[in-house]
N, C-alpha and C positions, 0 to 999 in steps of 0.2 A: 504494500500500500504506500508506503511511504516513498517507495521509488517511482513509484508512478509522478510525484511531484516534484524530487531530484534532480530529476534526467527534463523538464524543462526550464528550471530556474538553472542550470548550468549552462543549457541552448541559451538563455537571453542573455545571463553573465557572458559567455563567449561573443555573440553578436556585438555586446554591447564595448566588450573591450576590444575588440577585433576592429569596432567605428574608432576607438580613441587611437589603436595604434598608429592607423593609418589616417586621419585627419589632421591634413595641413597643419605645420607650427604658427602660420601666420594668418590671420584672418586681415579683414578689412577693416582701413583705419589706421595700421600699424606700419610703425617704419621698416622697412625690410632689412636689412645685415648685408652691411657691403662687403664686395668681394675683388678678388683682383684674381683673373687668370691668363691664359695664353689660349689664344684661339688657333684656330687649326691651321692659318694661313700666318702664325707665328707673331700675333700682334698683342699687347699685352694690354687690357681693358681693365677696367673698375665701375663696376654697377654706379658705383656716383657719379664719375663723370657724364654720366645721361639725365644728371637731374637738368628739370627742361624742356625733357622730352617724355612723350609715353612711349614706357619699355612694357614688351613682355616678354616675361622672363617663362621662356616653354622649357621642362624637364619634360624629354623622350626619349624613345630606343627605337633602334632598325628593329627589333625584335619584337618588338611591339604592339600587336595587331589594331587595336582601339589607335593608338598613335599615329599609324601609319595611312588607315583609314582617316584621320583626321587632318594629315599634313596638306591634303591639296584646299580645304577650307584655310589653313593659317598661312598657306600662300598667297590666296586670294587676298586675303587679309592685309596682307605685307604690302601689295601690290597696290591696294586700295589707299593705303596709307602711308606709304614710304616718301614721298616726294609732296603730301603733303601741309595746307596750312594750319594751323591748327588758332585760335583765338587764344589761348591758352597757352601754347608749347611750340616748341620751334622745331619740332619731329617727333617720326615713329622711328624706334627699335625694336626687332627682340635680339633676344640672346636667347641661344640652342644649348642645353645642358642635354647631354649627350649621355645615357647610364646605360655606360655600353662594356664589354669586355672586348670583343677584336674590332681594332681598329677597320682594318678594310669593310666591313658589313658594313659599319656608318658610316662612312665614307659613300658606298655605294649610296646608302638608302638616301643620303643627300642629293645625291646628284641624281639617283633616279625620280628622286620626288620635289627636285627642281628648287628646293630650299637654298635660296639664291640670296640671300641674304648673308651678310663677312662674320656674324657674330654666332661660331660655331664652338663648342671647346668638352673634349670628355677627357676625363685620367684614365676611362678606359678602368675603373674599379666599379661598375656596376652603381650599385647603392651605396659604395662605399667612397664615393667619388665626394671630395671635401667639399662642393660646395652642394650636395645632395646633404650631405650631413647636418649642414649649415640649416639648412632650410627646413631639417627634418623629412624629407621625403622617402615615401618608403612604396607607394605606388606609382603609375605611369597611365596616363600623361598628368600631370600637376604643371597648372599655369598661376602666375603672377602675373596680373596688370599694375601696373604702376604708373600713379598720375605725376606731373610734374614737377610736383612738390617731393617727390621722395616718397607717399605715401600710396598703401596697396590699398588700388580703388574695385580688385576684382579678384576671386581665386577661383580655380576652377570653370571660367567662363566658356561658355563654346565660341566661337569663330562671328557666330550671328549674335549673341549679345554682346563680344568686344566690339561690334560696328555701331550695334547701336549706342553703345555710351560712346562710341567716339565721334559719332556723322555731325550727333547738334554742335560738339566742338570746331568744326569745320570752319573756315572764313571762307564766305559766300561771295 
């Protein structure tokens, strides 16, 4: 008898820590944790120097299925936004966190899925990768919007509502 009530307060304890593990360290509202790395084309960046602009900071992997599926929406995305004005900000970035272990798979998955944007960079240790750390991530894909003040105006966004908080920012 008693088991019969065991066996599902353990199911929701697990569910329930299972949401904490894996939700984002950062919510909305909050300053994000600057980083400084080396991108794949050998350039050395600092999350702050983008303050200014809206960055989004995308953690993915070639390995990825939901990611990968999703990279020709953050392309669109890029495209829509890269070059322009913003009333607010004087650009769109992202930066690609890459939790990857062999190099060449990401490599490929970039280039096959057209991720044509300079701000690429993995250590190539999966989730183990220091600025994965930093952020706490432990799932894929994990987005960071960030408005130009330094602050995270979005986590988790899809592609269709990063446009929309960014269109009314537009200059017309």
């Amino acid at each position: 008898m008693k088991l019969k009530y065991i066996l599902p307060i353990l199911l929701i304890l697990g569910l329930v820590l299972n949401y904490f593990y894996r939700k984002p360290k950062f919510i909305n509202g909050e300053k994000p944790l600057d980083f400084e790395i080396v991108t794949k084309s050998g350039k050395n960046i600092k999350l702050s120097q983008y303050k200014g602009k809206y960055v989004l900071l995308d953690f993915w992997g070639s390995w990825c299925g939901p990611c990968r599926a999703d990279n020709p929406k953050i392309v669109q995305l890029y495209h829509q936004f890269k070059g322009a004005s913003f009333t607010d900000a004087s650009g769109f970035e992202i930066i690609s966190i890459g939790i990857e272990t062999n190099s060449e798979n990401w490599e490929t998955a970039i280039q096959s899925d057209h991720l044509d944007w300079e701000n690429h960079y993995s250590a190539l240790k999966r989730f183990d990768d220091p600025v994965a750390k930093l952020y706490g991530v432990r799932q894929i894909p994990t987005k960071y919007l960030i408005n130009p003040a330094g602050v995270i105006m979005g986590v988790d966004l899809s592609a269709e509502d990063i446009a929309k908080l960014l269109s009314p920012k537009l200059v017309k």
